[in-house]
C-alpha positions as CSV (number, residue, x, y, z in Angstrom):
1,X,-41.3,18.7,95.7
2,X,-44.2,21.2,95.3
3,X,-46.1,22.7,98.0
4,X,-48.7,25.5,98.7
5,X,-51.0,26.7,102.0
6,X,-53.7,28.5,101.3
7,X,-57.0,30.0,103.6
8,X,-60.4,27.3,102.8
9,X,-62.7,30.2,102.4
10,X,-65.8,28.2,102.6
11,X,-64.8,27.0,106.1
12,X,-62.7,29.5,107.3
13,X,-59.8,27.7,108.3
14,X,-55.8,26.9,106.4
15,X,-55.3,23.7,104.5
16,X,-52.5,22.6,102.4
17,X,-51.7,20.8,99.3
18,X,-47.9,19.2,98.1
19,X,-47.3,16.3,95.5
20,X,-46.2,13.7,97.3
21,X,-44.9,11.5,94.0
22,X,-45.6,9.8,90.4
23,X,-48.3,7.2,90.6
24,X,-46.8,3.8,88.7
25,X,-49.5,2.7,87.5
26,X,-50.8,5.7,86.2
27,X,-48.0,8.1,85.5
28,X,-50.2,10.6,87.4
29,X,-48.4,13.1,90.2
30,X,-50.4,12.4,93.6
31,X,-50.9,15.1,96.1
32,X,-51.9,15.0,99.7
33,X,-54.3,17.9,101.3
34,X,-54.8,18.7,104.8
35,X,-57.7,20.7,106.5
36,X,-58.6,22.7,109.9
37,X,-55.6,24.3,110.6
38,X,-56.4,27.6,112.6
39,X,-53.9,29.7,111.7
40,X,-51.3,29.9,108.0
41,X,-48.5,29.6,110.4
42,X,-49.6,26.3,111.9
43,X,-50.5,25.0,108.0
44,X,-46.9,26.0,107.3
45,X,-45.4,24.0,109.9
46,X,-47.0,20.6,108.9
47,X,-46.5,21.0,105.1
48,X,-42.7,21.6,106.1
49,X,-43.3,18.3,108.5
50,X,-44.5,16.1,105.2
51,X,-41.3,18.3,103.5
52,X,-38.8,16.6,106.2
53,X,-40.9,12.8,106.0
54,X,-41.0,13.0,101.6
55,X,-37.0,13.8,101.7
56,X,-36.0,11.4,104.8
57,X,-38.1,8.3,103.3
58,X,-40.6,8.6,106.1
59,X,-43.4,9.4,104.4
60,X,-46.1,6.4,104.1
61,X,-48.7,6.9,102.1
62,X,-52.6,6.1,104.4
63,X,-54.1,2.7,103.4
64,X,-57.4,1.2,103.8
65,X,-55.8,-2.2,104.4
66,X,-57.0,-3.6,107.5
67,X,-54.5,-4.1,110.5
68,X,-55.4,-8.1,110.2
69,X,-54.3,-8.2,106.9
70,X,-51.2,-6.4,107.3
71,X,-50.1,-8.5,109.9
72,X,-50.9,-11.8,108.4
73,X,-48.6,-10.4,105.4
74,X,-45.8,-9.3,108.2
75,X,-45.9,-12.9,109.8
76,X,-44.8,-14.4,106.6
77,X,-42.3,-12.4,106.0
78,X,-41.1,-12.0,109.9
79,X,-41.3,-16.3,110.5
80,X,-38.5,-16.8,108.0
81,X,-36.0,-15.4,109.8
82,X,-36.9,-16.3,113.6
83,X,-37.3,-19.2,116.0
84,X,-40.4,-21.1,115.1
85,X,-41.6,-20.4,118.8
86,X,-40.9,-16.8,118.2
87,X,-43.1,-16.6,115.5
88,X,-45.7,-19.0,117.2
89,X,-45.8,-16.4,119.5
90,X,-46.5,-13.8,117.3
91,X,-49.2,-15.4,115.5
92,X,-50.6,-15.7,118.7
93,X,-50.2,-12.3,119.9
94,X,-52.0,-11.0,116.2
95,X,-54.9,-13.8,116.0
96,X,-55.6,-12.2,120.2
């Protein structure tokens, strides 16, 4: 894992940069940048926090999925293995 901080000159503030993985599809690395922090030392501290979320499995890469469809895709997968009034209720809770 690769990281860097560095000062955004143009608006005066820390961001920073680290590869967060190998795209499959592409074979291309990936990277994730973050803006706006105010100082190097706060930049530091949240590239170290995607550090400790890349090596624990934690990370989770942001999607544009909506939450509907998510959850649509988690009720099949969740209704196999419960009560069918357990998942009832859960399909009710998500279509509310």
């Amino acid at each position: 894992m690769r990281g860097s901080v560095r000062k955004d000159a143009k608006r005066g503030s820390w961001c920073f940069v680290v590869d967060v993985g190998v795209d499959p599809a592409t074979g291309k690395r990936r990277q994730k940048y973050k803006r706006g922090f105010k100082t190097r030392k706060a930049a530091e501290t949240a590239l170290r926090d995607v550090f400790a979320e890349l090596r624990g499995g934690e990370y989770v890469e942001p999607s544009a999925q909506p939450l509907r469809v998510y959850l649509e895709h988690w009720l099949e997968t969740v209704a196999v293995n419960r009560k069918e009034s357990t998942a009832g209720g859960y399909a009710h809770k998500i279509r509310r």
